[in-house]
C-alpha positions as CSV (number, residue, x, y, z in Angstrom):
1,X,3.5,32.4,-1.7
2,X,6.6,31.0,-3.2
3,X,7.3,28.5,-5.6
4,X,10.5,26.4,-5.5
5,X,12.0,24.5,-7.7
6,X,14.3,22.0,-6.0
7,X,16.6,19.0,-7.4
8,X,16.7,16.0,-5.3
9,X,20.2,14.8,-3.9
10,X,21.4,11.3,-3.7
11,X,20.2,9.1,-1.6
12,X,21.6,9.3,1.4
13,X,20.5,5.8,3.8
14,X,18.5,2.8,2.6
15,X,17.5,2.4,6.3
16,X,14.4,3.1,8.2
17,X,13.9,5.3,11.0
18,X,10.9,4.6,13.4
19,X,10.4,8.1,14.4
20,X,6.9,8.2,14.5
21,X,5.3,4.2,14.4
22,X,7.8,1.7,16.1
23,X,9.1,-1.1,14.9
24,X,6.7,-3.9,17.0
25,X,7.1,-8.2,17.1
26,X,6.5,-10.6,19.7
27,X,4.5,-14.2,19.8
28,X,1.1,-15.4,21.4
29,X,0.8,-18.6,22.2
30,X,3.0,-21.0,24.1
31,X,5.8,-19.2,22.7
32,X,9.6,-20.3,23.0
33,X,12.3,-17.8,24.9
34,X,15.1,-18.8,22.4
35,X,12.2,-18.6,19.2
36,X,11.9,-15.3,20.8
37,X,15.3,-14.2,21.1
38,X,16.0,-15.4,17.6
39,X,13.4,-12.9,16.3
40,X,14.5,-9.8,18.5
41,X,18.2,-10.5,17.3
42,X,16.9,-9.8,14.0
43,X,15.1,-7.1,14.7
44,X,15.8,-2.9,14.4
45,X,18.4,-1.8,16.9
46,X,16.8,-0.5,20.3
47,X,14.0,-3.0,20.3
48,X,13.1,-3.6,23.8
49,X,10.2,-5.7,26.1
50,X,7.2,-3.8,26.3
51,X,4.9,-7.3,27.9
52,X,5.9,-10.9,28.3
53,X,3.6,-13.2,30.1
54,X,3.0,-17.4,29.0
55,X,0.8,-16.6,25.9
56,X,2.3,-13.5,24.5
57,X,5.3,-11.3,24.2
58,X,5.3,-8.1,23.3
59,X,8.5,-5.8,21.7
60,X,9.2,-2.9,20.6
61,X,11.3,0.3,19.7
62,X,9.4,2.6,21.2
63,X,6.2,3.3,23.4
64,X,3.0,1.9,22.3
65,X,-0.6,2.7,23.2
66,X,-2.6,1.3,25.8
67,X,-6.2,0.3,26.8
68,X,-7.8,-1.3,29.8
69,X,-11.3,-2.7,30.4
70,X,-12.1,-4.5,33.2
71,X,-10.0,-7.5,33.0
72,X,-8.5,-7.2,29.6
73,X,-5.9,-5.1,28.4
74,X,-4.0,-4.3,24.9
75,X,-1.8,-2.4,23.3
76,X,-2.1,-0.8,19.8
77,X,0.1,0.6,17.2
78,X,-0.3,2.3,13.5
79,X,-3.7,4.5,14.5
80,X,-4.2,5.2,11.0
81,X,-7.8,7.2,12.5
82,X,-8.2,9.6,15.3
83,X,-10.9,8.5,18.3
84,X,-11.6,7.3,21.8
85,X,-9.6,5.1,23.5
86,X,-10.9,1.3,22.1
87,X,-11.9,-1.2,24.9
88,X,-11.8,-4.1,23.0
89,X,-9.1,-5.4,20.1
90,X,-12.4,-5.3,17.7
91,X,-12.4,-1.9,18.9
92,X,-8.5,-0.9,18.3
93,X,-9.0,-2.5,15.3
94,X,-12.1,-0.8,13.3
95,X,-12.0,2.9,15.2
96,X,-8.6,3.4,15.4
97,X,-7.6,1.4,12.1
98,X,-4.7,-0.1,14.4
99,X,-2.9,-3.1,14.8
100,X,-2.4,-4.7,18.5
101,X,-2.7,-7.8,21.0
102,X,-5.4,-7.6,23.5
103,X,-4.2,-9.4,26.9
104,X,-6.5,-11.2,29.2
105,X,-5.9,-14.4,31.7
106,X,-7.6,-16.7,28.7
107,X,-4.7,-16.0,26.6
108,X,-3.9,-13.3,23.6
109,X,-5.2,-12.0,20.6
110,X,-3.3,-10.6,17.9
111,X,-5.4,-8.4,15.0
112,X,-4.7,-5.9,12.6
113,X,-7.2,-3.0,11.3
114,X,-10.7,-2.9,10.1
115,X,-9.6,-2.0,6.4
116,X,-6.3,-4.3,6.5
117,X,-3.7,-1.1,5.9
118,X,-1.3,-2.2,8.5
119,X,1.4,-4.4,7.5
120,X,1.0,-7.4,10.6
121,X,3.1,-10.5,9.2
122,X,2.8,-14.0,11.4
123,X,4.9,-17.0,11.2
124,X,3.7,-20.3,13.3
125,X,6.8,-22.2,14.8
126,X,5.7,-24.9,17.2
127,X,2.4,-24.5,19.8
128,X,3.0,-20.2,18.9
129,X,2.6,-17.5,16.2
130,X,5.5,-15.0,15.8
131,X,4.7,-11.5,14.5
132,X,6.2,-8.9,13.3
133,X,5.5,-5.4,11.2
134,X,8.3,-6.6,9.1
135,X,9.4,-10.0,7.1
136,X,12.6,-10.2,7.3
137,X,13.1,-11.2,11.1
138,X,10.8,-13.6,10.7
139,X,12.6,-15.4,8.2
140,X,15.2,-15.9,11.3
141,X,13.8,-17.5,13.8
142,X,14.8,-21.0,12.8
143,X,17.5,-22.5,10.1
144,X,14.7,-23.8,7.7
145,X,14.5,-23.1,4.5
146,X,11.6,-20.9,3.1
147,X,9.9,-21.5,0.2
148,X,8.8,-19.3,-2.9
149,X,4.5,-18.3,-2.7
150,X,4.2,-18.2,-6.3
151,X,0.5,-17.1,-5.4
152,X,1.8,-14.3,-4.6
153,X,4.1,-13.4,-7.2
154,X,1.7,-14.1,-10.1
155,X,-0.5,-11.2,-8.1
156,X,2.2,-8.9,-7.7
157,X,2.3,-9.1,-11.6
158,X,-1.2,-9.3,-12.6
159,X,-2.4,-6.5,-10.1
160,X,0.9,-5.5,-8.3
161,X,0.5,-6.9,-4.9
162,X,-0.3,-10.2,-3.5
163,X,-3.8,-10.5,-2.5
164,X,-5.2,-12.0,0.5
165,X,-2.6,-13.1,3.3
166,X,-0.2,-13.8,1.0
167,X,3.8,-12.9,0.9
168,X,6.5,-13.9,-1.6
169,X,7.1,-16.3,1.3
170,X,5.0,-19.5,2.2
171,X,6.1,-19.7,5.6
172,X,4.8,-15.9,6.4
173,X,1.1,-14.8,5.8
174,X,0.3,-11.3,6.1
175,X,-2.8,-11.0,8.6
176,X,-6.0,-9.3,5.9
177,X,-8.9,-7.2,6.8
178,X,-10.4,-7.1,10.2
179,X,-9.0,-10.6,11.2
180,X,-7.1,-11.8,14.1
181,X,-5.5,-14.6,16.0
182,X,-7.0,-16.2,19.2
183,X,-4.2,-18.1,21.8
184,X,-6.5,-19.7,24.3
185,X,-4.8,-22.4,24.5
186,X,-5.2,-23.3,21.1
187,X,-4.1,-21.3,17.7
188,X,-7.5,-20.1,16.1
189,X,-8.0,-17.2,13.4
190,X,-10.6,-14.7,14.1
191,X,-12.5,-12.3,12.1
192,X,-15.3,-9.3,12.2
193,X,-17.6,-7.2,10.0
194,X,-17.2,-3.4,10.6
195,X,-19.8,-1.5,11.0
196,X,-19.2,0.4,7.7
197,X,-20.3,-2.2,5.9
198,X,-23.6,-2.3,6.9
199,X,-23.8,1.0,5.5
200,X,-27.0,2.0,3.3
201,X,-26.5,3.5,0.5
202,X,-28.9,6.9,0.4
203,X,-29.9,10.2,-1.8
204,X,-30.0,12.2,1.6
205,X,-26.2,12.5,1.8
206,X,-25.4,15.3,-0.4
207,X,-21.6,16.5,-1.4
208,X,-21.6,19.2,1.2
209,X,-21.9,16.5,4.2
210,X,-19.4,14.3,2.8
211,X,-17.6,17.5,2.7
212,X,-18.1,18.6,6.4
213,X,-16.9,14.8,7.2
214,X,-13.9,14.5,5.2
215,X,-12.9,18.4,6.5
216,X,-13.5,17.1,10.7
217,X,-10.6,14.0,10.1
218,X,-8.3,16.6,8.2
219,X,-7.6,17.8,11.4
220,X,-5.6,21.1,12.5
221,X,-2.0,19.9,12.9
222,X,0.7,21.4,14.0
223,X,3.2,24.6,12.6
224,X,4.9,22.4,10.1
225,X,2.4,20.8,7.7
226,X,2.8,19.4,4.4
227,X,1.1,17.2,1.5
228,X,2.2,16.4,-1.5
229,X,-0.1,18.1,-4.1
230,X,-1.0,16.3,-7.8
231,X,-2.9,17.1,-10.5
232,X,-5.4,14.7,-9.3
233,X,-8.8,15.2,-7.1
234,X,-7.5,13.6,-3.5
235,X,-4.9,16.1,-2.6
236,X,-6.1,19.0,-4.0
237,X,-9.3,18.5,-1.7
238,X,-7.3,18.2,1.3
239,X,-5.0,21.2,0.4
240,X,-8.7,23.0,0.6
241,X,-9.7,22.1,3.8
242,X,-6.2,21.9,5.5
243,X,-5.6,25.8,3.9
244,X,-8.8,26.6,6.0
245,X,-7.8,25.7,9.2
246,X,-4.1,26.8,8.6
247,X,-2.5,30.0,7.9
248,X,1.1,28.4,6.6
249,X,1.2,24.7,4.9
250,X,4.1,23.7,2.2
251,X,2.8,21.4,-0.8
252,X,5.3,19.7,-2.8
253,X,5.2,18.2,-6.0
254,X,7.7,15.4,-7.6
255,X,7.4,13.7,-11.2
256,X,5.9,10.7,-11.3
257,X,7.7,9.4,-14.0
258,X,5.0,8.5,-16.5
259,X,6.9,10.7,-19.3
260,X,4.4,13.5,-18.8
261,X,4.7,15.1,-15.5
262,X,0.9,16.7,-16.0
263,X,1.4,16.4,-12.0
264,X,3.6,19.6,-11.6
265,X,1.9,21.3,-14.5
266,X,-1.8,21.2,-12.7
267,X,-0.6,21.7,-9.3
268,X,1.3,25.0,-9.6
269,X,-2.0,26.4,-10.3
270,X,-3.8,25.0,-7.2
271,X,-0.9,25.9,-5.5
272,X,-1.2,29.5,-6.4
273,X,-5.1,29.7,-6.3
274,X,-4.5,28.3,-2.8
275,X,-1.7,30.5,-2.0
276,X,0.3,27.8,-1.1
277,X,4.3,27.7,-0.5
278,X,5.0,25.4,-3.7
279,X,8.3,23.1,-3.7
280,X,8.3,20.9,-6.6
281,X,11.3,18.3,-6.5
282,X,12.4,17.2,-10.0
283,X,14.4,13.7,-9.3
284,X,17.7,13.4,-10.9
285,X,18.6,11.3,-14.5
286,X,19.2,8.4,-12.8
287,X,16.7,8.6,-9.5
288,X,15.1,5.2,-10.2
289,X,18.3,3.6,-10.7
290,X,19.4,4.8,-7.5
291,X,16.4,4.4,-5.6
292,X,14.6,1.4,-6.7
293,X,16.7,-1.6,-4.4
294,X,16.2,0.7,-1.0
295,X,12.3,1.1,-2.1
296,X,12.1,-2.3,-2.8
297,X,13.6,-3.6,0.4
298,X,11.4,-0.9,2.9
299,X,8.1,-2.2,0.8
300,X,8.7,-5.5,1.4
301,X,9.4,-6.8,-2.0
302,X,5.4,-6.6,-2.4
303,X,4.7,-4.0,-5.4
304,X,5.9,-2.9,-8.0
305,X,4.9,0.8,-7.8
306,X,6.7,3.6,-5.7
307,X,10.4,4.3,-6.8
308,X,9.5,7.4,-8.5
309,X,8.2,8.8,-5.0
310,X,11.3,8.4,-2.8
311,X,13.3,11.0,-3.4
312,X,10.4,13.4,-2.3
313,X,10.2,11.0,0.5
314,X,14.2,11.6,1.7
315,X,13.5,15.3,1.4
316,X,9.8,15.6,3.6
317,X,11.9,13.1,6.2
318,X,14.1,15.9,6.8
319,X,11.1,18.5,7.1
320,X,9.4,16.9,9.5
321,X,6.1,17.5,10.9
322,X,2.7,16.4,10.0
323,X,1.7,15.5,6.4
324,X,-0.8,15.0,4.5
325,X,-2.0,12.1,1.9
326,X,-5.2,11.1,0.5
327,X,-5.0,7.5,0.0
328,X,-8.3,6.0,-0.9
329,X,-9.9,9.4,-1.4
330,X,-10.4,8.1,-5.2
331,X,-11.5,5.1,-4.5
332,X,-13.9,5.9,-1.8
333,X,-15.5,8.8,-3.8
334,X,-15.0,8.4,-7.6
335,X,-15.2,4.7,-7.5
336,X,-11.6,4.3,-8.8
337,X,-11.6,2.0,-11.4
338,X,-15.6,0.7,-11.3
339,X,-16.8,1.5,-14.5
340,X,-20.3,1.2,-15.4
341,X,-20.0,-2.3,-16.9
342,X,-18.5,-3.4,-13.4
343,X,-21.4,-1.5,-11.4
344,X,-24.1,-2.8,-13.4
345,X,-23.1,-6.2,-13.4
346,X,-25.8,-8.2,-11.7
347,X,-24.1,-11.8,-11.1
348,X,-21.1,-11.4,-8.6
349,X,-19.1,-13.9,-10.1
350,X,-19.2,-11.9,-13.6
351,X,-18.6,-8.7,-11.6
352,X,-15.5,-10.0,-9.8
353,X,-14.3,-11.1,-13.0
354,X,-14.4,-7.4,-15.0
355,X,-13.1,-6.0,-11.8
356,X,-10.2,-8.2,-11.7
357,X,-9.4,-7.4,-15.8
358,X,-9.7,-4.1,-15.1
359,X,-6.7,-4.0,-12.1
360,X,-4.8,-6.7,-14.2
361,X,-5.0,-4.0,-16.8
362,X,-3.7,-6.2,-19.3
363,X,-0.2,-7.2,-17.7
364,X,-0.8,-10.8,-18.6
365,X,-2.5,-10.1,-22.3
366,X,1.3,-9.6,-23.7
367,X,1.8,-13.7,-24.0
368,X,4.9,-13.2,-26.0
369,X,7.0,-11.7,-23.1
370,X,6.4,-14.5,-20.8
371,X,7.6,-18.6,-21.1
372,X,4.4,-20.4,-22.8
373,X,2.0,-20.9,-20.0
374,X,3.1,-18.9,-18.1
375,X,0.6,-16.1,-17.9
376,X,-2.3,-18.7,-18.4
377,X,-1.3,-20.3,-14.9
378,X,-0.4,-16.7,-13.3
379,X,-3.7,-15.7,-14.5
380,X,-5.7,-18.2,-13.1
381,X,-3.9,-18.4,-9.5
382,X,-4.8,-14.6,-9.4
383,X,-8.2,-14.7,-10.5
384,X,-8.6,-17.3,-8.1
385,X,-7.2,-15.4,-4.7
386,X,-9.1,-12.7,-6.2
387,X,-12.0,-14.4,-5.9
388,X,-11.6,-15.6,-2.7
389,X,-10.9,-12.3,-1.3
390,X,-13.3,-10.1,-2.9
391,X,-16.3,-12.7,-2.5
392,X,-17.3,-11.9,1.3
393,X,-18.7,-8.8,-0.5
394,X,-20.9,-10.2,-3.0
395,X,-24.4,-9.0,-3.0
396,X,-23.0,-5.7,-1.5
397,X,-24.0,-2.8,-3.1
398,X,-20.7,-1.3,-3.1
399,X,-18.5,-4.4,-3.4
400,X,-16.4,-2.9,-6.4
401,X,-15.3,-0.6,-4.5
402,X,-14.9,-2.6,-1.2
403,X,-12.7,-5.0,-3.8
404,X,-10.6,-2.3,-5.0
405,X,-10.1,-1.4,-0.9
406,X,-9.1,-5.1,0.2
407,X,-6.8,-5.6,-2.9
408,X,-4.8,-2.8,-4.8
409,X,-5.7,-0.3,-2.4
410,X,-4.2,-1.9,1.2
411,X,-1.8,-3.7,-0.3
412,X,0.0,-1.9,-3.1
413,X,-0.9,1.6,-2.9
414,X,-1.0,1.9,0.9
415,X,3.1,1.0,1.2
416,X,4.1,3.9,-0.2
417,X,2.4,6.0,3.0
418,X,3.2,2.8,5.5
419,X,6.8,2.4,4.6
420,X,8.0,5.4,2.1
421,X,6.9,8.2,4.0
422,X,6.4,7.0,7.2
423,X,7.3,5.8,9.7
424,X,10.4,8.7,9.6
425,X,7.5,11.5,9.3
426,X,3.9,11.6,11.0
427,X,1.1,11.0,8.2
428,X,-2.3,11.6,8.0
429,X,-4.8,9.5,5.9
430,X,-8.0,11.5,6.0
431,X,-9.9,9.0,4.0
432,X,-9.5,6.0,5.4
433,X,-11.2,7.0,9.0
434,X,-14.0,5.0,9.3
435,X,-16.6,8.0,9.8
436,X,-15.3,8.9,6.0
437,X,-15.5,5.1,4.8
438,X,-18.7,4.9,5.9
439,X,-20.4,7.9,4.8
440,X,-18.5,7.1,1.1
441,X,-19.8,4.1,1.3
442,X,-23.5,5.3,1.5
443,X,-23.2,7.5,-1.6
444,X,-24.7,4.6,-4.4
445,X,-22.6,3.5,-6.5
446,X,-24.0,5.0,-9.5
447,X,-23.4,8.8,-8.3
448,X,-19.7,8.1,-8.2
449,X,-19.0,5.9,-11.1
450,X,-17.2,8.7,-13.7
451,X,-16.4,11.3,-11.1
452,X,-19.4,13.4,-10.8
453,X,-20.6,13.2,-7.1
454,X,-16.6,14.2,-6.6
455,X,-16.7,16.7,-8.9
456,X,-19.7,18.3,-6.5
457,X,-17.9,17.9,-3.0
458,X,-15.0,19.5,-4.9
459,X,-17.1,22.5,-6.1
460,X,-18.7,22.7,-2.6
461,X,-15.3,22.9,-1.1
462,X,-14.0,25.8,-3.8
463,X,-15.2,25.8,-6.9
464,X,-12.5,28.1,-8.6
465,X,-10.0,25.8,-7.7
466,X,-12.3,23.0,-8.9
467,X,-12.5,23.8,-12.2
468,X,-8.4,24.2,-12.4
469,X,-7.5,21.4,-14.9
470,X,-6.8,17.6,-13.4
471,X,-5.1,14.6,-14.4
472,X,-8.9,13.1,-14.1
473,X,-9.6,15.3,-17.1
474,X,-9.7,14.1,-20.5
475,X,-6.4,11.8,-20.8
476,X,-3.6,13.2,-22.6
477,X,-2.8,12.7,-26.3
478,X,0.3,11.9,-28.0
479,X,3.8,9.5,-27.0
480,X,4.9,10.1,-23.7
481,X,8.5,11.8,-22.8
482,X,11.7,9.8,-22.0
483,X,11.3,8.5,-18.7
484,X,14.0,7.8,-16.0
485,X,12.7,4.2,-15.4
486,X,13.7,3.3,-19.0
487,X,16.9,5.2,-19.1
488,X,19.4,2.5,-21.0
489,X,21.4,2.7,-16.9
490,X,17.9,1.5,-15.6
491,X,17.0,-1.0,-18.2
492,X,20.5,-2.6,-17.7
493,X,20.2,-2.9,-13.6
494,X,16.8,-4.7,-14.7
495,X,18.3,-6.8,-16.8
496,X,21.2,-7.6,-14.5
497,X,18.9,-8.5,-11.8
498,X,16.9,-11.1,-13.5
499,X,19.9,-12.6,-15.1
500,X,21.5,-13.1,-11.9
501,X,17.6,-13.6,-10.1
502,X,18.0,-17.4,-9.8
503,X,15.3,-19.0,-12.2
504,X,13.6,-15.8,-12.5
505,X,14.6,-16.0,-16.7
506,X,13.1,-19.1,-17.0
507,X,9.6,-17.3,-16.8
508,X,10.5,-15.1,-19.3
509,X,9.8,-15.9,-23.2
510,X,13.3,-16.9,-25.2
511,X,12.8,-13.2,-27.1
512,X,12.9,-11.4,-24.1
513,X,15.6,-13.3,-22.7
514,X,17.8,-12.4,-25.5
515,X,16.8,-8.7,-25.0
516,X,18.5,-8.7,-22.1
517,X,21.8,-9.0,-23.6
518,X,21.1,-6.6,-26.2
519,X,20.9,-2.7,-25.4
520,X,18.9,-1.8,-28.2
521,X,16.2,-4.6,-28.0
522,X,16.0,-3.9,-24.4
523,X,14.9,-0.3,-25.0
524,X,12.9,-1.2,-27.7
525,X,10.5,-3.8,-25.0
526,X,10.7,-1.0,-22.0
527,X,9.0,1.4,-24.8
528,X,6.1,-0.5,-24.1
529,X,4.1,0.1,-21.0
530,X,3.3,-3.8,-21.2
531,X,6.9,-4.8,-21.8
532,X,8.3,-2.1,-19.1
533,X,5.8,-3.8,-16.6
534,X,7.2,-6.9,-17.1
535,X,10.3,-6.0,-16.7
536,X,10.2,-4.0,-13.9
537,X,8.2,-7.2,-12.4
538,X,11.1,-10.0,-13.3
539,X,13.8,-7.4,-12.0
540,X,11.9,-7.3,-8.1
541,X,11.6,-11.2,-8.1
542,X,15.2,-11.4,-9.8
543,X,16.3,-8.8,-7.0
544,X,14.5,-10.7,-4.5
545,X,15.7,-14.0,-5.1
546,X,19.4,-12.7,-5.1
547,X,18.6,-10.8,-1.7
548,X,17.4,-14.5,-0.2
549,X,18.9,-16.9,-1.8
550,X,20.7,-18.2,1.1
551,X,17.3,-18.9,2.4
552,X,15.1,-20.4,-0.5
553,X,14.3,-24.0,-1.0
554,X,13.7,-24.3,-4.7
555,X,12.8,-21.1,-6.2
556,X,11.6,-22.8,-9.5
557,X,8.0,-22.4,-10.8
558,X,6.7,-25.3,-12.4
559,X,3.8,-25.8,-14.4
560,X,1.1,-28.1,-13.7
């Protein structure tokens, strides 16, 4: 076993590879050859026809996968789950967690996956819907202006994504969970129930099966294997079951940023109960200054989170190979961020609500940093997608947790697998196949809320490495360490972005304002974890507005 300490280099290219998920846009409908054109022009280098018949076009930069059944067809992209080949785009899209367009002589359908992980954004122009895995060339496919969503920027504050099919743009919606488009002659939206939520929750499923379940989708890989390893639950129960199947695996380990870096603490000892090759990258002073704009431009502009991952991301790019990440593992089996309040709350309405204050996690509680009502109005457009999303599961007996799935988890969290790591490097997500969602989902609610069924399947899996000290432990005491984000070159390239962001100021309260012009106030608001979340918030749309202003109609929010 070794254990390396490496220090990341500078970035080295802000642009994205498809090495192992293409690059895929087209149109169903009665789509328009120059429309078309307009939005391949736009589009990566090397994206070529893959189908083109009257109600849909198909592009891409690389081969995409195929089904046939009887006298319908489709192609698929972004298997986030391993299976059968699907035979219907209901099919693609809940076994194989995929997004596609199913082809048949009534027209075209265009759907994304069960859990709404892939990134599938549609623009209508005239009698079609253009579609891409990307924004920006959707932007281009006339001269129209576009106009600010402020739906979806009040999200990406309050709980740091939009929500529902929301984007920073009006004109471009992002296809959600288990939906699709019809062209049959007519533009329809379409939608299904997976089968994982008709699970029912039972005492027969013990921490073992969930176990045996979670261990069959981890898969065997190839020679060159990876994950990174924290000092939470997720990883560490995947580095068990992938070290059983494999004699060699590297883990690496970065610093999240928080001013505490418990992360490489706790997993050097996994690592070494494991006998794993260790690598743990430590970023450099200024990694989130040099980072953030190329994170923020791959992800879409949509969350706030991520920077602090890149430069781990640049360096398992040029390993290669298969990795490993365990998005939703905490979610699915701890109930990530259902507390007992939330679980217990019999009236969905009331439940939606502490759910929602719980993800906001006070954001919008600090008035002073914001323009007076400001966070009233951001507060209420965000309850209210909220709402709208989350409701479908009301009555559910796990509909906290199929909340926390549909919002934070597929739309914030998920980018940094989607669009960080991949598509340059081939990752697994063990715990969002839908075999483990919906044996998660059968464990009640009650047994996960707190940790402790997780605590079981991770003591079934090896207890000595269980009981090794986690960042789910008791939470640490004390002021946290300097952190790069709020290094005074940081703070400054915030401020400088929201100064030059258009009207993005104007949102901002007249203290704060003047903080931006003074170093020393500046520091003293990015201290906070409120004040630095606001900041780092006003700096994307600031950043964002500069990026497009060529191509936004009145960027101005106005209270009603």
């Amino acid at each position: 076993m070794a254990n390396d300490l490496l220090i990341a280099a500078r970035p080295d290219s802000a642009e994205i590879r498809y090495r192992t998920r293409p690059y895929v846009c087209g149109a169903i409908g009665r789509w328009e050859p120059a429309t078309l054109r307009r939005l391949v022009a736009a589009s990566p280098p090397g994206t070529s026809e893959v189908h083109s018949s009257p109600t849909a076009a198909v592009w891409s930069t690389g081969a995409l996968d195929r089904w046939k059944a009887a006298s319908r067809s489709g192609y698929f992209w972004g298997c986030l789950a391993d299976g059968t080949a699907p035979t219907s785009w209901i099919a693609a899209a809940e076994q194989r967690m995929a997004a596609g367009v199913e082809i048949s002589q009534q027209g075209a359908v265009l759907h994304t996956c069960g859990l709404g992980m892939q990134d599938l954004f549609v623009r209508r122009h005239g009698e079609a819907l253009y579609f891409s895995v990307r924004i920006d060339p959707l932007l281009e496919i006339t001269d129209e202006r576009v106009h600010v969503d402020w739906t979806a920027w009040a999200s990406i504050l309050a709980v740091t994504s939009p929500l529902g099919d929301a984007t920073p743009f009006q004109e471009v919606r992002r296809l959600p969970a288990a939906t699709a488009w019809r062209a049959y002659g007519v533009l329809e939206r379409l939608g299904f129930e997976p089968a994982w939520l008709d699970a029912e929750p039972t005492e027969k499923l013990s921490a073992a099966d969930i176990l045996d379940i979670v261990a069959e989708h981890v898969g065997r890989g190839g020679r060159r294997t990876a994950i990174t390893l924290s000092g939470g639950w997720d990883s560490r129960l995947l580095a068990i079951l992938a070290r059983r199947r494999r004699r060699r695996m590297v883990a690496w380990t970065t610093s999240n940023d928080d001013g505490r870096d418990r992360d490489i603490e706790f997993a050097r000892s996994v690592a070494a109960a494991l006998g794993l090759t260790h690598r743990v990258l430590i970023p450099g002073p200024d990694a989130w200054l040099e980072e953030h704009s190329s994170v923020r431009r791959r992800i879409n502009f949509q969350t706030t989170h991520h920077a602090w991952i890149m430069p781990l991301a640049r360096a398992l790019h040029r390993h290669g190979g298969q990795f490993l990440d365990g998005l939703g593992g905490d979610v699915l089996l701890k109930s990530l961020f259902v507390t007992k309040e939330i679980a217990d709350a019999g009236d969905p309405a009331q439940q939606r609500s502490l759910l929602w204050d719980r993800l906001a996690e006070n954001r919008l509680r600090q008035r002073t940093l914001l323009a007076p009502g400001v966070a009233a109005a951001f507060e209420e457009m965000s309850r209210a997608t909220f709402n709208e999303v989350t409701a479908r599961f009301d009555g559910h007996r796990a509909a906290p947790t199929l909340g926390v799935l549909h919002t934070r988890t597929a739309r914030a969290i998920a980018s940094s697998a989607q669009w960080l790591l991949a598509p340059e490097i081939d990752v697994r997500l063990p715990f969002v196949h839908p075999d483990v969602i919906n044996a998660a989902l059968r464990i009640p609610l009650s047994a996960k809320v707190g940790g402790g069924f997780y605590r079981e399947v991770l003591h079934a899996a090896n207890p000595d490495v269980a009981v090794l000290p986690s960042t789910n432990d008791t939470p640490p005491k004390g002021k946290r360490g300097a952190r790069r984000q709020t290094a005074p070159s940081a703070l400054a390239a915030m401020a400088r972005s929201i100064r030059d962001g258009g009207n993005t100021g104007h949102l901002l309260s007249a203290e704060l304002r003047l903080a931006l012009n003074d170093p020393d106030a500046l520091s003293l608001i990015g201290r906070s974890l409120i004040g630095m979340r606001v900041l780092t918030w006003a700096s994307l749309l600031g950043e964002w507005q500069v990026t497009y202003a060529e191509r936004l109609e009145s960027p101005e929010f106005e209270l009603h």
